[in-house]
TORTOR-940324 format. One record per atom (N, C-alpha, C, CB): atom name; x, y, z. Coordinates in pm, 1 decimal. Glycine has a CB too. Example, Ala and Ser with C-alpha at 12.3 -4.5 7.8 and 13.67 -1.06 7.14 Angstrom:
site, x, y, z
N, 1319.0, -569.0, 780.0;
CA, 1230.0, -450.0, 780.0;
C, 1320.0, -330.0, 780.0;
CB, 1130.8, -447.3, 904.6;
N, 1285.0, -225.0, 708.0;
CA, 1367.0, -106.0, 714.0;
C, 1290.0, 3.0, 787.0;
CB, 1408.4, -59.8, 572.5;
END
This chain:
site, x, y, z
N, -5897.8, -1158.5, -5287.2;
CA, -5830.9, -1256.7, -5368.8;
C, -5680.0, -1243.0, -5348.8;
CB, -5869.5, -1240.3, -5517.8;
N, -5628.1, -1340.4, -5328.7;
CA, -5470.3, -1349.7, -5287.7;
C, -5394.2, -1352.2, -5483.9;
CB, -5433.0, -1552.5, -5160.1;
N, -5302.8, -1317.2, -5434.6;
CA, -5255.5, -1337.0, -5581.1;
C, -5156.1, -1463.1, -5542.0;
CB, -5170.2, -1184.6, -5662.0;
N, -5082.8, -1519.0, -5663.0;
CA, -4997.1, -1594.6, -5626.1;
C, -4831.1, -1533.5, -5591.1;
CB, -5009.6, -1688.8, -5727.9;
N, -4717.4, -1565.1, -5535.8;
CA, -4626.0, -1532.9, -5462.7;
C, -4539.2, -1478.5, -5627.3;
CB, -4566.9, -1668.7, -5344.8;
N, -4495.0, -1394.4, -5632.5;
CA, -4380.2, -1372.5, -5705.2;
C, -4249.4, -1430.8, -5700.7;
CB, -4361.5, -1270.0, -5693.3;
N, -4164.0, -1447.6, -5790.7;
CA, -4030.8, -1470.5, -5769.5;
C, -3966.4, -1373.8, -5712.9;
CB, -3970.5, -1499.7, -5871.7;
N, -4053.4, -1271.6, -5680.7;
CA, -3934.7, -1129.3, -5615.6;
C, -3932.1, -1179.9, -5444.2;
CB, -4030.1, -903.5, -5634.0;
N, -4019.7, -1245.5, -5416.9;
CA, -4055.0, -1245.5, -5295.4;
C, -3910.3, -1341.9, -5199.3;
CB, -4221.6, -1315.6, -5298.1;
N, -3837.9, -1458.1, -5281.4;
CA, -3749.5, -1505.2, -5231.3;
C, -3609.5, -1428.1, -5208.1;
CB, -3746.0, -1602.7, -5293.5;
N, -3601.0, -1335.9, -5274.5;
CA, -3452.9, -1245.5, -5274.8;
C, -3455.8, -1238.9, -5116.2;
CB, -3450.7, -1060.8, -5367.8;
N, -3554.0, -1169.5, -5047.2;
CA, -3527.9, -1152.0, -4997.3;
C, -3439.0, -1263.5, -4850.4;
CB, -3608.4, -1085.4, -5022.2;
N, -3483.6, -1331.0, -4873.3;
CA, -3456.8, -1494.8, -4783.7;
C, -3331.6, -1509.2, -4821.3;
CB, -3552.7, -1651.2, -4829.6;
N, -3325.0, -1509.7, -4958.0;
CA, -3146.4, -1533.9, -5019.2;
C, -3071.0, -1434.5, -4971.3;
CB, -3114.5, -1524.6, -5193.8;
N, -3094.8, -1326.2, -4941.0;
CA, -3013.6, -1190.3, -4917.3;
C, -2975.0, -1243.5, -4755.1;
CB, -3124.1, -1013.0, -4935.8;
N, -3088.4, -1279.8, -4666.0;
CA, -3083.2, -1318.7, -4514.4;
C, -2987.3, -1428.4, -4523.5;
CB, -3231.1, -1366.5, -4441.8;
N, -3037.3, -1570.2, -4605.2;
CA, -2927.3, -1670.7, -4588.1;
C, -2801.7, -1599.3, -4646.0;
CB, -2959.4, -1816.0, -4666.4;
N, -2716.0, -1505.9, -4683.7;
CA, -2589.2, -1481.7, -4736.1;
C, -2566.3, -1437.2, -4637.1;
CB, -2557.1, -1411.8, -4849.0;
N, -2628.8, -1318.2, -4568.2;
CA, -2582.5, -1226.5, -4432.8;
C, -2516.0, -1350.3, -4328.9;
CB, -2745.3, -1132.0, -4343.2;
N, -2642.3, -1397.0, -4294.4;
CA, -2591.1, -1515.6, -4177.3;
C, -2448.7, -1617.7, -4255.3;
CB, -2762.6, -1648.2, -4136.7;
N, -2424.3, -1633.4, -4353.2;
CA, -2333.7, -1735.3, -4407.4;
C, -2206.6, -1619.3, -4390.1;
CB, -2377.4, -1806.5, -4584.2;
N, -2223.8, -1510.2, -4413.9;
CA, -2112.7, -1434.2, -4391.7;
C, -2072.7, -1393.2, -4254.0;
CB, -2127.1, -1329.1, -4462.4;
N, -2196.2, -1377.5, -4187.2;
CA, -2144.9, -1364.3, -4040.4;
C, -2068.0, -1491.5, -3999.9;
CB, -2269.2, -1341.6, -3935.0;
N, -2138.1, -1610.6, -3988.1;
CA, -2041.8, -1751.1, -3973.7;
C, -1887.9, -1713.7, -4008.1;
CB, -2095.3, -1883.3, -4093.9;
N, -1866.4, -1693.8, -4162.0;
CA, -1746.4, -1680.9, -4173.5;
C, -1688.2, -1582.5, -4105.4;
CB, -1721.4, -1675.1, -4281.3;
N, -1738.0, -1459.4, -4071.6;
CA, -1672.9, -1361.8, -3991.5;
C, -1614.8, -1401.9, -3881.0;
CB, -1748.9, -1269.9, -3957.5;
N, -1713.4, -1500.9, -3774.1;
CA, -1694.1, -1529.5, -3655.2;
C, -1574.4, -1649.0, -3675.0;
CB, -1833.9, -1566.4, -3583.5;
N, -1602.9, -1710.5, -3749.4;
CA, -1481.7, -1836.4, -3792.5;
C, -1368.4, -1776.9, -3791.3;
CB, -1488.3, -1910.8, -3942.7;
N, -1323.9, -1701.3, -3892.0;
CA, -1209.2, -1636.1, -3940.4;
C, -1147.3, -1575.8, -3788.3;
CB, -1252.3, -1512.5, -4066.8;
N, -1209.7, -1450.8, -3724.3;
CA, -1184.4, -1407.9, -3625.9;
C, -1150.9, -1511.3, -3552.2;
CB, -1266.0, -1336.0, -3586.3;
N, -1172.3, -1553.1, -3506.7;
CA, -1144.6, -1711.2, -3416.9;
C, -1056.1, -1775.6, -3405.2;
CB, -1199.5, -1810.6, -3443.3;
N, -1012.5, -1805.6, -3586.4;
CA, -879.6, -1883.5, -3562.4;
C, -816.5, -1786.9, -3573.2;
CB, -829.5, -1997.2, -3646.4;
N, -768.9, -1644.4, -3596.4;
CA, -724.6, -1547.2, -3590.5;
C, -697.8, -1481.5, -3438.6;
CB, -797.7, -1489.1, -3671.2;
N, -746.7, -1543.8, -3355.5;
CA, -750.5, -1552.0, -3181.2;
C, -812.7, -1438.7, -3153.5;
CB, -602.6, -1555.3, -3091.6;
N, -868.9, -1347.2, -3168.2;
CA, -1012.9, -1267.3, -3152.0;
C, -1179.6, -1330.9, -3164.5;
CB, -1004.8, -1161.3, -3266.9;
N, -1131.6, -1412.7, -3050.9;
CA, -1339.9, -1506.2, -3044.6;
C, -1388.6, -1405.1, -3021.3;
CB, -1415.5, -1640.5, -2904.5;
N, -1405.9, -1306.1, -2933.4;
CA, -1474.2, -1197.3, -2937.7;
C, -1519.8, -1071.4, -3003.7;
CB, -1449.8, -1178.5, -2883.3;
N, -1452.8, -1063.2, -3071.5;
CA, -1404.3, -954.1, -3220.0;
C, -1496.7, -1050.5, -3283.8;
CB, -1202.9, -938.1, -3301.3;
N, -1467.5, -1153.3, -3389.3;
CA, -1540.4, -1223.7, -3441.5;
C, -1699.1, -1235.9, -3358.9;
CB, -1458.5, -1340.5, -3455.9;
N, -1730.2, -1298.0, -3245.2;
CA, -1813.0, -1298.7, -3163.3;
C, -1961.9, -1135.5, -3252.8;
CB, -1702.0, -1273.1, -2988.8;
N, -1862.8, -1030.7, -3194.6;
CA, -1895.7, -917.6, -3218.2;
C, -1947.1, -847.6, -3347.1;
CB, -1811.3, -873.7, -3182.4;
N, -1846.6, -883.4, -3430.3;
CA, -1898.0, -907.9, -3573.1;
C, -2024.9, -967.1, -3654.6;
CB, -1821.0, -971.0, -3609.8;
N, -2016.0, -1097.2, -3646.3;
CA, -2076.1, -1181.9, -3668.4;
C, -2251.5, -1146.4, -3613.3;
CB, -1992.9, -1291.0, -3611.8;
N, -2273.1, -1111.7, -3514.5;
CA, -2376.7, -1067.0, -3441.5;
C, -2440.9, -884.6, -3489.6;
CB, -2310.6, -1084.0, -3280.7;
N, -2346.7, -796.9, -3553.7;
CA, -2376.9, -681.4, -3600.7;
C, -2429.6, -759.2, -3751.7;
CB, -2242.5, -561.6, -3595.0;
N, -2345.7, -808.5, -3805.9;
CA, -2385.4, -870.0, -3964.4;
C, -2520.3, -963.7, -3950.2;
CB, -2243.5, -982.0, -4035.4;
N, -2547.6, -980.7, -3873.5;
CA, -2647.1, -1077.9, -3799.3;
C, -2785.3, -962.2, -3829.1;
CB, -2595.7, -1118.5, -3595.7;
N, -2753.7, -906.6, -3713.9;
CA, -2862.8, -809.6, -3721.6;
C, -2888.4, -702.7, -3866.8;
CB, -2833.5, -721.1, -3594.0;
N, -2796.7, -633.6, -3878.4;
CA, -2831.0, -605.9, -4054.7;
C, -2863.9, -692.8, -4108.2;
CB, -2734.8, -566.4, -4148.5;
N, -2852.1, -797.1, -4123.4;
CA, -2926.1, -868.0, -4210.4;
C, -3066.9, -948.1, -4204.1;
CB, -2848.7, -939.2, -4239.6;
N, -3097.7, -892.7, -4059.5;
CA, -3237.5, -904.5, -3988.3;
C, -3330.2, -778.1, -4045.8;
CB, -3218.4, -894.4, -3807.5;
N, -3247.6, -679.0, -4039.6;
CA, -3302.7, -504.7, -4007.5;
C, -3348.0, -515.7, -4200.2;
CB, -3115.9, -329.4, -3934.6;
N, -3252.4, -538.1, -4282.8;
CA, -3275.3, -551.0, -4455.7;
C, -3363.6, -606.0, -4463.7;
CB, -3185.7, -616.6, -4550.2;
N, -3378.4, -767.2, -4417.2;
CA, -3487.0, -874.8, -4481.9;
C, -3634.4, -812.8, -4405.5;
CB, -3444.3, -1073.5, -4428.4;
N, -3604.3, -749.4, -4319.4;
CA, -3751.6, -661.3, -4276.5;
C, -3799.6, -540.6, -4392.8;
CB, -3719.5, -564.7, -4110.3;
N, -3699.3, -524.0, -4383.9;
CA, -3766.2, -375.1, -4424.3;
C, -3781.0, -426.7, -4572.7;
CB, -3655.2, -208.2, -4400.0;
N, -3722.2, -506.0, -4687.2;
CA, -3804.8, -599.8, -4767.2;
C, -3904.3, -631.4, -4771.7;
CB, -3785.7, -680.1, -4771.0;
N, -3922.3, -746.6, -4650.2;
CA, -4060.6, -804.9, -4622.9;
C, -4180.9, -649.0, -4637.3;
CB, -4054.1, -891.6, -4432.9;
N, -4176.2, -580.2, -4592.1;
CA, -4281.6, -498.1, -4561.6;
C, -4255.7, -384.5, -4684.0;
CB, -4276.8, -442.2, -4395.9;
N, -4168.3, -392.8, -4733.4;
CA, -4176.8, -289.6, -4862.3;
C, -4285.0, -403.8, -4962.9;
CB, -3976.8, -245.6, -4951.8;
N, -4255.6, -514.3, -4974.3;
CA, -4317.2, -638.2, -5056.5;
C, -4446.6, -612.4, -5021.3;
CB, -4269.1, -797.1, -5019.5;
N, -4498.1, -619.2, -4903.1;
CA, -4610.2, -672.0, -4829.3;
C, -4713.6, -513.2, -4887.2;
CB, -4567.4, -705.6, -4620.4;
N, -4666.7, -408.1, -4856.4;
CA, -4704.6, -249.4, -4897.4;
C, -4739.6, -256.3, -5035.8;
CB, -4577.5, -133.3, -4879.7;
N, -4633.3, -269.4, -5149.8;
CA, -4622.5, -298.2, -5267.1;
C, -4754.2, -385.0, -5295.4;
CB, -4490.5, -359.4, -5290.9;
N, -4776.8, -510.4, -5251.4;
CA, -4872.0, -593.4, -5309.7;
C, -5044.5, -521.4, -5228.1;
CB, -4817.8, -783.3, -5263.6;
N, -5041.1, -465.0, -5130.2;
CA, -5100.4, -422.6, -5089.2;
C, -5209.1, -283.6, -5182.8;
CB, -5019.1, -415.4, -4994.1;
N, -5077.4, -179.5, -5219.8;
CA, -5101.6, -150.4, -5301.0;
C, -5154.5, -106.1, -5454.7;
CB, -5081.6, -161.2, -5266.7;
N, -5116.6, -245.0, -5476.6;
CA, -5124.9, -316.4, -5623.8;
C, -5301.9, -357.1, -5602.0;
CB, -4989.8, -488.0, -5647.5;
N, -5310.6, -421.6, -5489.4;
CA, -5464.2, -467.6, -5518.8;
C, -5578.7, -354.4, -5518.2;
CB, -5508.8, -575.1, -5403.9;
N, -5552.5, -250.3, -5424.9;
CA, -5598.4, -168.5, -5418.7;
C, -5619.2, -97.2, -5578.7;
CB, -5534.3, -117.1, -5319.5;
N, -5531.4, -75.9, -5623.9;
CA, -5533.8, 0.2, -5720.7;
C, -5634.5, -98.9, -5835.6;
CB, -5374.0, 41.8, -5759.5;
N, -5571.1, -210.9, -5817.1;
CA, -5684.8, -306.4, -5909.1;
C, -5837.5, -354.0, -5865.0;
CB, -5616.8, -445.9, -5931.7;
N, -5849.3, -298.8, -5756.1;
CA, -5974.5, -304.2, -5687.0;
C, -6022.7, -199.4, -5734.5;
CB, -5978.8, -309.8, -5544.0;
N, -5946.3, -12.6, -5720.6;
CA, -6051.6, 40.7, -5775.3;
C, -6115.4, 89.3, -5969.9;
CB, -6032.0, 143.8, -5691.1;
N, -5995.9, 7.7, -6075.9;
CA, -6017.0, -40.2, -6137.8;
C, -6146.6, -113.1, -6197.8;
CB, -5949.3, -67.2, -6113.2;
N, -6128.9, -220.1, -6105.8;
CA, -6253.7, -290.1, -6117.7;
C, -6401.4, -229.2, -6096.3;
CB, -6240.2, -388.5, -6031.4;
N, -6390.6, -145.3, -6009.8;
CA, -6497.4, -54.3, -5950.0;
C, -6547.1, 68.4, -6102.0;
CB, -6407.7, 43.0, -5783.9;
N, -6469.1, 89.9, -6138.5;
CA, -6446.4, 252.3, -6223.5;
C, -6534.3, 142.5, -6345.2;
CB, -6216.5, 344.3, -6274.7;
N, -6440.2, -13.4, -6422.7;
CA, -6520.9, -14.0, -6503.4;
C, -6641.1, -129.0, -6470.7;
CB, -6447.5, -24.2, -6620.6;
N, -6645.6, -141.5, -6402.3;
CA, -6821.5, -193.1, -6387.3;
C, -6888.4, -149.6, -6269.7;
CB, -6846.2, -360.5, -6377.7;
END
């Protein structure tokens, strides 16, 4: 039985869309600042942290609910 999605489950997406909105600005800023590459560089590290976080989220979530059923599976077992 699937449960239905939590509200915890979007943070993590919001956390990814801020990373990438901040890298943008990183690379922007740098740019008109005449370092495209600096920015370039930036933008692409903030990129990836914020790949490497929304993972390791996803699968702390995914463990967590995993978890959870289990435990209510053997629940179910113990009282009937």
């Amino acid at each position: 039985m699937r449960r239905v999605r939590g509200p915890r489950r979007g943070w993590a997406k919001i956390t990814l869309g801020v990373s990438l909105l901040f890298a943008v600005g990183v690379f922007v800023f740098l740019s008109i600042q005449g370092s495209p590459v600096r920015g370039a560089a930036g933008g692409l590290l903030i990129i990836v942290a914020g790949l490497w976080e929304w993972r390791r989220k996803r699968s702390d979530q995914i463990r967590a609910e995993r978890f959870e059923a289990e435990a209510e599976e053997s629940q179910r077992k113990r009282q009937g």
